[in-house]
C-alpha positions as CSV (number, residue, x, y, z in Angstrom):
1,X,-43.4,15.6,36.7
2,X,-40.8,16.9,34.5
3,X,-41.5,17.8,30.9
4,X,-39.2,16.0,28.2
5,X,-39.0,16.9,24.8
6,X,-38.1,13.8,22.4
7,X,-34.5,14.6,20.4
8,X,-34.5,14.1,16.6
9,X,-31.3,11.9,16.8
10,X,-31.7,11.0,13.5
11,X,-30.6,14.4,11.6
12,X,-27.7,15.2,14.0
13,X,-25.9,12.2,14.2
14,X,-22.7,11.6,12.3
15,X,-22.0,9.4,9.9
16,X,-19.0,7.4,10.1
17,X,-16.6,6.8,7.4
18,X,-16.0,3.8,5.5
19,X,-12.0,2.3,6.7
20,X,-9.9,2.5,3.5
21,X,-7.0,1.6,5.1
22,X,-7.6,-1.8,4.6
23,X,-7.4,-1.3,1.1
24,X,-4.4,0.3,0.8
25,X,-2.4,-1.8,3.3
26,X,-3.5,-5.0,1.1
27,X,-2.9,-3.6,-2.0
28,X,0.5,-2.7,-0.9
29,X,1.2,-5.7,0.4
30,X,-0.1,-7.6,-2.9
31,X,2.0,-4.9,-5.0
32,X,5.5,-5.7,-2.9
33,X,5.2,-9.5,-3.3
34,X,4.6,-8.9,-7.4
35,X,7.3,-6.2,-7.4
36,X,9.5,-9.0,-5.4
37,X,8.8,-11.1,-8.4
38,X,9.6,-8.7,-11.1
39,X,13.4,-9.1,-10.8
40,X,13.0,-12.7,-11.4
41,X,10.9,-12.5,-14.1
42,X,12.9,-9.8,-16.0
43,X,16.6,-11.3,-14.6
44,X,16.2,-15.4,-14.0
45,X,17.2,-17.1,-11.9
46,X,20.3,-15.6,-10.7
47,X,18.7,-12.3,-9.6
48,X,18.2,-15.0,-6.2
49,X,21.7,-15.0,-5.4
50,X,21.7,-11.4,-5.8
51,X,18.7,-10.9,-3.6
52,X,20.6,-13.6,-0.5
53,X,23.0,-10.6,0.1
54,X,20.9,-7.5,0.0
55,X,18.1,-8.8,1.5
56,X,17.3,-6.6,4.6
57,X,17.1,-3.8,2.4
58,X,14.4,-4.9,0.5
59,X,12.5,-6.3,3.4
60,X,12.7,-2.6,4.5
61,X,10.3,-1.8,1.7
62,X,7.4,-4.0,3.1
63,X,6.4,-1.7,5.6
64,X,7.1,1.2,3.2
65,X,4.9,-0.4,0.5
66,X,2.2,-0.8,3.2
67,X,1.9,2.7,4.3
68,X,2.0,4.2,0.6
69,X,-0.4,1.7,0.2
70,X,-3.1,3.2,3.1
71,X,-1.4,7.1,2.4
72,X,-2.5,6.6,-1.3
73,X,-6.1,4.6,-0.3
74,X,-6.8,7.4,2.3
75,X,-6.0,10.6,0.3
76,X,-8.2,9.5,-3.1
77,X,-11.1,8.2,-0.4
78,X,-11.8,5.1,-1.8
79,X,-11.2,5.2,-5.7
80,X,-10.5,1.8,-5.8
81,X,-8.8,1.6,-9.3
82,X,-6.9,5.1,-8.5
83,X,-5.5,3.6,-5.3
84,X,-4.4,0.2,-7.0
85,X,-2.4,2.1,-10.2
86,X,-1.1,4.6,-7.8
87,X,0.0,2.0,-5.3
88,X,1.0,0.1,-8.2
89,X,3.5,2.1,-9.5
90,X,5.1,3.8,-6.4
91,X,5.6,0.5,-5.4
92,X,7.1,-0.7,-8.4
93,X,9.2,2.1,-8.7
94,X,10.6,2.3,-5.4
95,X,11.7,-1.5,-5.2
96,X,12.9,-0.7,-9.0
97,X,14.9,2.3,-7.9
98,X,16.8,-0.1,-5.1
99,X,17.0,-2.7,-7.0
100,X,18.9,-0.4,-9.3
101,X,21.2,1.6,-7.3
102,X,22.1,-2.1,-5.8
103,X,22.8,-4.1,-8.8
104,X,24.6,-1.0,-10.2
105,X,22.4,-0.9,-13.7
């Protein structure tokens, strides 16, 4: 008969972390679609016929707006309102900054 010694599983197993990349990637998808909308709201109406001729481009920023979105969630570890402002504005800023160097303003 063999002599077996019970393992204390308990204090060495590792804990697994919490995914915050869903977080970030929904948040950056939320942030796009109101960043989308800012033009409108700012411009009117006519910002749509602006946006039927440049519209790839700012598709482009989806993914963009996604990954800052999970980047930003998985550096600050979950600080849920840090994430949301930082996402926030970079998202903001970058569709701004095309929007911008498009439109010529």
């Amino acid at each position: 008969m063999q002599n077996l010694t019970p393992l204390l599983i308990d204090a060495q197993q590792e804990q697994e972390e919490p995914s915050y990349s869903f977080l970030g990637g929904t948040s950056g998808f939320v942030f796009y679609w109101l960043a989308f909308a800012l033009p409108f709201m700012v411009y009117g109406s006519n910002t749509l016929f602006f946006l039927l001729y440049t519209w790839p481009l700012f598709l482009a920023l989806m993914p963009v707006s996604v990954l800052l979105g999970i980047i930003f969630s998985m550096l600050l570890r979950g600080r849920v309102i840090l994430t949301l402002l930082l996402t926030g504005a970079a998202v903001v800023c970058l569709f701004w900054l095309v929007f911008s160097f498009l439109s010529g303003w």
